[in-house]
N, C-alpha and C positions, 0 to 999 in steps of 0.2 A: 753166527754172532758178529763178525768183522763188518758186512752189509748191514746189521740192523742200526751199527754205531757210528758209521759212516754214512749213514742216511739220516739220522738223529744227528746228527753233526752239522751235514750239510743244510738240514729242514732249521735248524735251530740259529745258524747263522744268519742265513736266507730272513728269517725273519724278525733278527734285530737289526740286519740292511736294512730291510725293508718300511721299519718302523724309528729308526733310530735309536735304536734301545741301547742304554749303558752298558752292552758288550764293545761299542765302538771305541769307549773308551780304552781299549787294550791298543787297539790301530795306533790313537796316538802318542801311547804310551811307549810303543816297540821304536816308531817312527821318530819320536823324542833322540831313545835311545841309539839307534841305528846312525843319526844324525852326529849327535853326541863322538861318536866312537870313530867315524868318518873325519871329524874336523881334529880328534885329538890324535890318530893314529896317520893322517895324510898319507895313506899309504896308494902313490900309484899302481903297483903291482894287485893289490886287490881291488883297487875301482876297476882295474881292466880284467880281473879274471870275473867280477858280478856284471860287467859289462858282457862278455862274452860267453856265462852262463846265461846270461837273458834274454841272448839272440839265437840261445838254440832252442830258444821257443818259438821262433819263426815258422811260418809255414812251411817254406821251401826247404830250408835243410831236415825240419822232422819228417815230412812227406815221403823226400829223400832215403831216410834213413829206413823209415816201416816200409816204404814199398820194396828197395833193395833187401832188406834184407829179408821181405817173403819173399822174393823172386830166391830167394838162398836156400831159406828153408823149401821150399819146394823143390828145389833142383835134390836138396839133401833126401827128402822122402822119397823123389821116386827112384835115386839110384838105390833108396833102400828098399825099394819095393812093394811099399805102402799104396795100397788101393784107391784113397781119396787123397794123394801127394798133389793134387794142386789146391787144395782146400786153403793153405795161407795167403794165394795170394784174390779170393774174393773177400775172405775175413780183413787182411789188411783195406782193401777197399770200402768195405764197410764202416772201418775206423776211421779211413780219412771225410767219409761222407757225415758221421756222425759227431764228429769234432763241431765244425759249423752248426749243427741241427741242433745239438744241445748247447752250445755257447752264448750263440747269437743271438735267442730269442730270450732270455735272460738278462744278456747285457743290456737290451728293449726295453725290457721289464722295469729291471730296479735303476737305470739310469745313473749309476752312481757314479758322480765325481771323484776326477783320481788323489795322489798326494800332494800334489802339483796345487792345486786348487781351484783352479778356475770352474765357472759353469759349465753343463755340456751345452753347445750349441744346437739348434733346431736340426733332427737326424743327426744326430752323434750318438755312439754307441756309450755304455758307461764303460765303468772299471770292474765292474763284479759281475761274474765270476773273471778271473784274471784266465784269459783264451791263451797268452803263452802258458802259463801252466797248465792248463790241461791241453795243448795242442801237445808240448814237449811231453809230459805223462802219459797221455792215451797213444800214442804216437812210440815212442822207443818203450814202452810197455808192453803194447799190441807186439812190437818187434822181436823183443826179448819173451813175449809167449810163444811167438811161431816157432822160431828157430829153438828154444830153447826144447821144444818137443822132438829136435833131432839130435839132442845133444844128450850123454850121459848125465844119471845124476846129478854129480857135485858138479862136473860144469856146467849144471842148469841152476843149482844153486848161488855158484858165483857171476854168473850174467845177472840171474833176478835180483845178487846185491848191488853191484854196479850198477845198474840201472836205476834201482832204486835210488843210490846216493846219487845219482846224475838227475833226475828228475826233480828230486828234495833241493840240488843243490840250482837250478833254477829256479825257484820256486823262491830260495832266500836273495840270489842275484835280484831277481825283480824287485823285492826288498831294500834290500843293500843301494840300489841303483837310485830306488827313493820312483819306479813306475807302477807300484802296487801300493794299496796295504795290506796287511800282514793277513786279514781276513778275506781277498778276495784270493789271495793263494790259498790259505786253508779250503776255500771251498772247490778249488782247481784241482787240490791232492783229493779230497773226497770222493767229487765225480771221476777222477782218475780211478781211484780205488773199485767205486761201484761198477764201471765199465770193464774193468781190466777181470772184477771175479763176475762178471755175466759172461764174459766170452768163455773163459776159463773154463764153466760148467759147459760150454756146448760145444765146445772143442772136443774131439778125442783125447783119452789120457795117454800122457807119452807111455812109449815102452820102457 
C-alpha cells in the first residue's frame, strides 16, 4: 500500500511540475507563509539550525555518513557470524551510485526554476526533484537500514524514528532556507520512501 501512494504522489506532482498545473499554487502559498514567519519571528537561531539542516543534504557528509556506517554494520554482522556480513557495504554503494542516476536526469527533465527566481541557464540543472533531499534521505535511510538489521528491535525502532525526523527535518531547512519549494521536497521524501522499501524487500530480514 505505502509504495502504491508514494508513487501516486510522486507521478502526480511530477506532472503538475511538468505542466504547470494549479498544484503549484500551494508552492507559493507555503513560500508566502514561510517568508511571512521568517521576517516576523527574526529568529537567528533558527535560520541557522535550517541552514545547517540543509547542508546535510550535501553529498560529502551523507556519503560520509552511509558508507561509515555500513562499514559498522558489517563489522557488526560478521562478529556476529552472519554468512553474507559484508552485504551492507555493496548495498550502501549501490545507494550512493543511485542517488545521481535517479536525480539528475530529472532535474534535466523538468528544468524547473528554484524560489529564488531566476531563469536556468543553458546546462543548468532545475530544482525538482530537490537532490539534497533525497541525497540526505536515501543516504541516512540506506544507513539506518544496514545497521539497524544488527540492532535489536526497539533500537531499530528508534534509529528508524530519528532518522526519519532528521531527514523530514532537512527536507523543511531547504524550505525554511527559502532553496526549494515545498513540492520539490515532497517529491525527494517520495523517491526516498520508494527506494528505502525496495531495498528493504531484498535485504535479509533482521533477527
Amino acid at each position: 500500500m505505502l509504495p502504491a501512494v508514494l508513487a501516486v504522489l510522486l507521478a502526480l506532482v511530477s506532472w503538475q511540475v511538468a505542466v504547470a498545473g494549479p498544484l503549484l499554487g500551494l508552492d507559493r502559498r507555503i513560500r508566502d507563509g514561510v517568508q511571512h514567519a521568517r521576517e516576523v519571528w527574526h529568529s537567528v537561531p533558527l535560520n541557522d539550525l535550517g541552514q545547517l539542516l540543509s547542508d546535510l543534504g550535501d553529498p560529502l557528509p551523507a556519503y560520509a555518513v552511509l558508507l561509515g556506517t555500513a562499514a559498522l554494520a558489517a563489522c557488526r554482522s560478521r562478529r556476529a557470524g552472519r554468512r553474507r556480513w559484508w552485504l551492507p557495504l555493496p548495498s550502501a554503494l549501490l545507494a550512493a551510485v543511485l542517488i545521481p542516476l535517479l536525480v539528475v536526469p530529472a532535474k534535466d527533465y523538468f528544468s524547473r526554476p528554484g524560489p529564488l527566481g531566476p531563469p536556468l541557464l543553458p546546462g543548468q540543472q532545475g530544482w525538482y526533484p530537490s537532490g539534497h533531499t533525497s541525497t540526505a534521505g536515501i543516504a541516512f535511510g540506506v544507513a539506518a537500514l544496514l545497521l539497524g538489521r544488527t540492532l535489536a528491535a526497539a533500537a531499530r525502532r528508534r534509529l528508524a524514528a530519528l532518522t526519519a525526523l532528521l531527514c523530514c527535518g532537512v527536507g523543511l531547512g531547504l524550505v525554511w532556507c527559502d532553496y526549494h519549494w515545498f513540492l520539490d521536497v515532497l517529491a525527494g521524501w517520495s523517491l526516498t520512501g520508494l527506494v528505502l522499501w525496495s531495498l528493504a524487500r531484498w535485504l535479509p530480514r533482521p533477527r
